[in-house]
C-alpha positions as CSV (number, residue, x, y, z in Angstrom):
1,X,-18.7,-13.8,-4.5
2,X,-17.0,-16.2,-6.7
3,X,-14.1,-15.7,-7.7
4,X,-14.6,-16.4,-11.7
5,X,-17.5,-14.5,-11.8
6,X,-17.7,-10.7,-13.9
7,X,-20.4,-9.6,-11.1
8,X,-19.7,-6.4,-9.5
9,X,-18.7,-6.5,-6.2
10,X,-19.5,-4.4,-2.9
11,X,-17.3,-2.3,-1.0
12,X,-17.6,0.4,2.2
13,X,-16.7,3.3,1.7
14,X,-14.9,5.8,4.4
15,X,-18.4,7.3,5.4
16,X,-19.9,3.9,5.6
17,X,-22.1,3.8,2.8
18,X,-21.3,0.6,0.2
19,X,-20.1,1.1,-3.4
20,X,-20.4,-0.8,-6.1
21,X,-17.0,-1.8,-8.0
22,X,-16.7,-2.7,-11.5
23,X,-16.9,-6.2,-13.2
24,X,-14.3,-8.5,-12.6
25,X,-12.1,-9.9,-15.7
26,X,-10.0,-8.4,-18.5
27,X,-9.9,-4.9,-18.9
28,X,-8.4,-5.3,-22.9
29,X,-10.3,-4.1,-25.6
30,X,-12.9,-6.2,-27.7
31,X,-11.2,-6.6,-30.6
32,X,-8.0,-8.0,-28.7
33,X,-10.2,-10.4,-26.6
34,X,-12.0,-11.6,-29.8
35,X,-8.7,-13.2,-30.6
36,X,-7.1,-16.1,-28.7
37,X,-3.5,-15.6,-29.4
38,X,-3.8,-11.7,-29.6
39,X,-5.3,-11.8,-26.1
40,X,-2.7,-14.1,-24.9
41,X,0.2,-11.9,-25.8
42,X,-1.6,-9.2,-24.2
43,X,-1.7,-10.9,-20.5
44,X,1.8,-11.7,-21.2
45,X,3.0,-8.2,-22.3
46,X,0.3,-6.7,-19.0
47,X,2.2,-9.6,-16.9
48,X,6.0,-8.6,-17.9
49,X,5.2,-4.9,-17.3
50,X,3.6,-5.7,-14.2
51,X,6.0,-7.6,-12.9
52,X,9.0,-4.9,-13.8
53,X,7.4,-2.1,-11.4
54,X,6.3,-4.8,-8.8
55,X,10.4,-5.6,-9.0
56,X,11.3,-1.7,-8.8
57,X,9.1,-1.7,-6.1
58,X,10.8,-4.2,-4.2
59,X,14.3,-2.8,-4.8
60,X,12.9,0.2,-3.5
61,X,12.1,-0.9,-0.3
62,X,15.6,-0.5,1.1
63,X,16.5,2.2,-0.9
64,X,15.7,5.5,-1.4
65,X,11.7,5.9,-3.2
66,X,8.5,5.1,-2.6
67,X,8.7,1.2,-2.6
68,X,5.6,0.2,-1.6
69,X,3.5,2.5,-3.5
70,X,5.2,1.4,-6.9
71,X,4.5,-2.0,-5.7
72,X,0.8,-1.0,-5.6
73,X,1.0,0.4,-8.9
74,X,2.2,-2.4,-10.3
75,X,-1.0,-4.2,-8.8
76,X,-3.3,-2.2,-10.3
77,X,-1.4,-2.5,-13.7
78,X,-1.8,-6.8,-13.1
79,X,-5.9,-5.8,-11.9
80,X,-6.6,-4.5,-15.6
81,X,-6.5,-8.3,-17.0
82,X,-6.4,-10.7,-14.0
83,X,-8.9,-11.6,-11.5
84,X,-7.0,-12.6,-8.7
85,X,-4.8,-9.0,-8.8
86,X,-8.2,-7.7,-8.9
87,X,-9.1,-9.8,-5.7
88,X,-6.0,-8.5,-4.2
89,X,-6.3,-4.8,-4.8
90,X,-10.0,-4.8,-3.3
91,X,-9.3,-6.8,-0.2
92,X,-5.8,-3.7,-0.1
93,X,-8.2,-0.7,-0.5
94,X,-11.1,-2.2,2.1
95,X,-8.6,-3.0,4.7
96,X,-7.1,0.4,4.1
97,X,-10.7,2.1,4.3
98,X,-11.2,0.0,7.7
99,X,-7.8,1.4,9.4
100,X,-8.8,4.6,8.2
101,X,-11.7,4.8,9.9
102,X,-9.9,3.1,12.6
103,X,-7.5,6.0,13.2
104,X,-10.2,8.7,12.7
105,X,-11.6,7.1,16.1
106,X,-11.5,9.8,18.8
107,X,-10.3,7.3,21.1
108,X,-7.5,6.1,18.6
109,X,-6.6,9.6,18.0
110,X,-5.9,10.6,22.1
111,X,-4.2,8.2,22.4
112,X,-1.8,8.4,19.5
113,X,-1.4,11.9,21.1
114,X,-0.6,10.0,24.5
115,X,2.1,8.1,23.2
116,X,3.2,10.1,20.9
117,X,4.0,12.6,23.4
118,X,5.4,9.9,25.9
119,X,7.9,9.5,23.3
120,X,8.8,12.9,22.9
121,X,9.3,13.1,26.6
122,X,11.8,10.2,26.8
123,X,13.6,11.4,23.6
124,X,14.2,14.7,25.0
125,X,14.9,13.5,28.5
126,X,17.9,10.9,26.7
127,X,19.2,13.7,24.7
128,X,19.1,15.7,28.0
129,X,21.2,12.8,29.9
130,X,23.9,13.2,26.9
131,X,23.9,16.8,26.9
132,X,24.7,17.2,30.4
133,X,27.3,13.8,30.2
134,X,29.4,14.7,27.0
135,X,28.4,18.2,26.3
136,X,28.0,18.9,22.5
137,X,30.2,16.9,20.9
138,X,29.6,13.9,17.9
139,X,29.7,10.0,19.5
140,X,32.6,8.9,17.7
141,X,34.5,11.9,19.0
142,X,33.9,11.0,22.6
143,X,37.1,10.3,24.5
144,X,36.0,8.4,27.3
């Protein structure tokens, strides 16, 4: 597929079947594209907003919020006028359908289970350990 190009793409699907996504290219209304410096301003107003929630996003990240989400959001705000957001987003949501089917795998799934449960076993048998060592009582409070 070239990259320029306002063909449709193809893309699986979670039940293996391919879809056809939309065109590629701006998503702005005819009358904006039919002028130069209107259209301009547009990609640069799309850009600057884009560009805000991609930056929430990111300050998000180590705080409190759902950073990556916004970031994607933000993505999908930069797909409506440029191809290469576009590019981005499609290659996001097919590598997202691929781990999904991924960890709908049977095999995947056990043994998730398997270490999950591993986990819980060494969690409880360290909490265990301090129980019986220090009795209930906070870390920092811990005389010895």
């Amino acid at each position: 597929m070239n990259t320029g190009s306002d063909e449709p793409g193809e893309v699986a699907t979670a039940d293996g079947e391919t879809k056809i996504e939309g065109p590629l290219g701006s998503r702005a209304p005819e009358f904006i594209k039919a002028r130069r410096a209107l259209h301009l301003s547009w990609q640069v107003g799309v850009f600057v907003v884009g560009l805000a929630v991609v930056g929430a996003g990111v300050i998000m990240l180590p705080l409190p919020g759902p950073g990556w989400l916004v970031i994607f959001g933000g993505m999908a705000i930069w797909a409506t006028e440029f191809v290469w957001a576009q590019l981005v987003l499609r290659w996001t949501k097919r590598k997202v359908t691929e781990a999904t089917q991924r960890a709908l795998d049977p095999k995947v799934r056990r043994r998730n289970i398997i270490l999950t449960s591993v986990g819980v076993v060494i969690v409880a048998a360290l909490g265990g350990v301090y129980l019986w060592k220090f009795g209930v009582a906070m870390p920092w409070n811990i005389q010895e």
